[in-house]
C-alpha positions as CSV (number, residue, x, y, z in Angstrom):
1,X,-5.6,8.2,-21.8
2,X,-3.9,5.9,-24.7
3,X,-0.9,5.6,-25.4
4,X,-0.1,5.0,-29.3
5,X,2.8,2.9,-30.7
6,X,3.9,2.0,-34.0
7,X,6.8,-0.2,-34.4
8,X,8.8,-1.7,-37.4
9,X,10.3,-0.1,-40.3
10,X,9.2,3.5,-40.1
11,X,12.1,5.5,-41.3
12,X,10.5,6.0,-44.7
13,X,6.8,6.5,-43.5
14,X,8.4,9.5,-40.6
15,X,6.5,12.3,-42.1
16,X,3.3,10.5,-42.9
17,X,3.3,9.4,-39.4
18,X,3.6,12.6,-38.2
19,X,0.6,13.4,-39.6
20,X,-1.7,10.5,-38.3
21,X,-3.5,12.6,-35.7
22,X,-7.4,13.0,-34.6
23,X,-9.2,15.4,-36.7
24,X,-9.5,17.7,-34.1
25,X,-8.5,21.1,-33.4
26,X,-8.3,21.1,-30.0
27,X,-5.4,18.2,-30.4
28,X,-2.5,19.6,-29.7
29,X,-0.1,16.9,-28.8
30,X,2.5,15.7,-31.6
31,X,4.2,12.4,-32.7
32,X,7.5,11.6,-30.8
33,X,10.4,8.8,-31.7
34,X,10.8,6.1,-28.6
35,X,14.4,5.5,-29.2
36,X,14.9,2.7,-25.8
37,X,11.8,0.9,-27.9
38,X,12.4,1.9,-31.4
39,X,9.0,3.2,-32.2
40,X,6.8,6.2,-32.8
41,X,4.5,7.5,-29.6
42,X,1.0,9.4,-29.4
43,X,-0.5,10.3,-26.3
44,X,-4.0,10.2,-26.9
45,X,-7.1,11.6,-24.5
46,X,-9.7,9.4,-24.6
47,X,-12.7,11.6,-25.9
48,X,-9.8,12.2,-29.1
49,X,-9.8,8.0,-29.6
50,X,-12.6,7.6,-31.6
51,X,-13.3,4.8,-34.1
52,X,-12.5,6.4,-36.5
53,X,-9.1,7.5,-35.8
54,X,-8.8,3.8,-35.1
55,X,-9.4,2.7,-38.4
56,X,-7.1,5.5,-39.9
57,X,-4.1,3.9,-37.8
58,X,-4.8,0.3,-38.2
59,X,-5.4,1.0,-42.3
60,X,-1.9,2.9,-42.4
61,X,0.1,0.0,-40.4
62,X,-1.6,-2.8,-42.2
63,X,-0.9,-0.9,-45.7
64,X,2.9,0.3,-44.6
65,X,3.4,-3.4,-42.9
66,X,4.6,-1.6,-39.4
67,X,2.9,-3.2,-36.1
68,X,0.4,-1.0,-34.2
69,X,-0.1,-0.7,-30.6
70,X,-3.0,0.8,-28.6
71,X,-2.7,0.6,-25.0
72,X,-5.2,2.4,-22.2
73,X,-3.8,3.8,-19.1
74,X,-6.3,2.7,-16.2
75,X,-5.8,5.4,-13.3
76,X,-7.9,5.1,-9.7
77,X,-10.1,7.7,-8.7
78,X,-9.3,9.7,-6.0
79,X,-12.3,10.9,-3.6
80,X,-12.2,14.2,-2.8
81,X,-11.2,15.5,0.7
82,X,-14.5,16.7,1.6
83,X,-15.7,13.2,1.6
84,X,-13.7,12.2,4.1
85,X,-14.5,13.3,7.8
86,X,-11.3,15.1,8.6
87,X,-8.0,15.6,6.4
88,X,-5.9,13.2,8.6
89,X,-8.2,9.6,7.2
90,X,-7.8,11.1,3.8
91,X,-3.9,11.4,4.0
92,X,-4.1,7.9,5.6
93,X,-6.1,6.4,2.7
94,X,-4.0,8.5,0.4
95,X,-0.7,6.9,1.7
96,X,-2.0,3.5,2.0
97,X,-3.1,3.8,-1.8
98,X,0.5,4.6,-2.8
99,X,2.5,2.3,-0.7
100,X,1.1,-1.0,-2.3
101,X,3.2,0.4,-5.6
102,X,6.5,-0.3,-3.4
103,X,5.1,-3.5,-1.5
């Protein structure tokens, strides 16, 4: 997953923005306004983040003179429960996984 920001002055460039999405019809997701960071957001799948759409972004910032952001959301996989011998060392792994958050 990537999460999409574009910062600066985009009050006039709202409705183009709004339009900057993957050329994909399966996309279904939809611009939204940050307003704790003052910016535009686009979650973004990753087999939707192509090079392309890249290049459309980083042309319409540079052109508009607004800042672009592109940042990837790095999640652990989880094994599934029937690789573990019984459920009790996979809640155990499980819990031990989420406690370093709060350590």
């Amino acid at each position: 997953m990537h999460n999409v920001y574009i910062t600066g002055d985009t009050f006039p460039y709202k409705e183009e923005i709004k339009h900057l999405k993957p050329h994909v019809e399966k996309f279904k997701k939809r611009w939204s306004f940050n307003r704790t960071l003052q910016c535009w957001q686009l979650s973004v799948a990753d087999e939707y983040m192509t090079e392309d759409f890249k290049k459309v972004l980083q042309s319409f910032t540079s052109r508009n003179n607004l800042k672009l952001e592109i940042l990837k959301e790095f999640k652990p996989k989880i094994k599934p429960l029937s690789e573990y011998e019984n459920p009790d060392e996979f809640f155990e792994s499980f819990h031990q996984r989420n406690s370093r958050r709060y350590s």
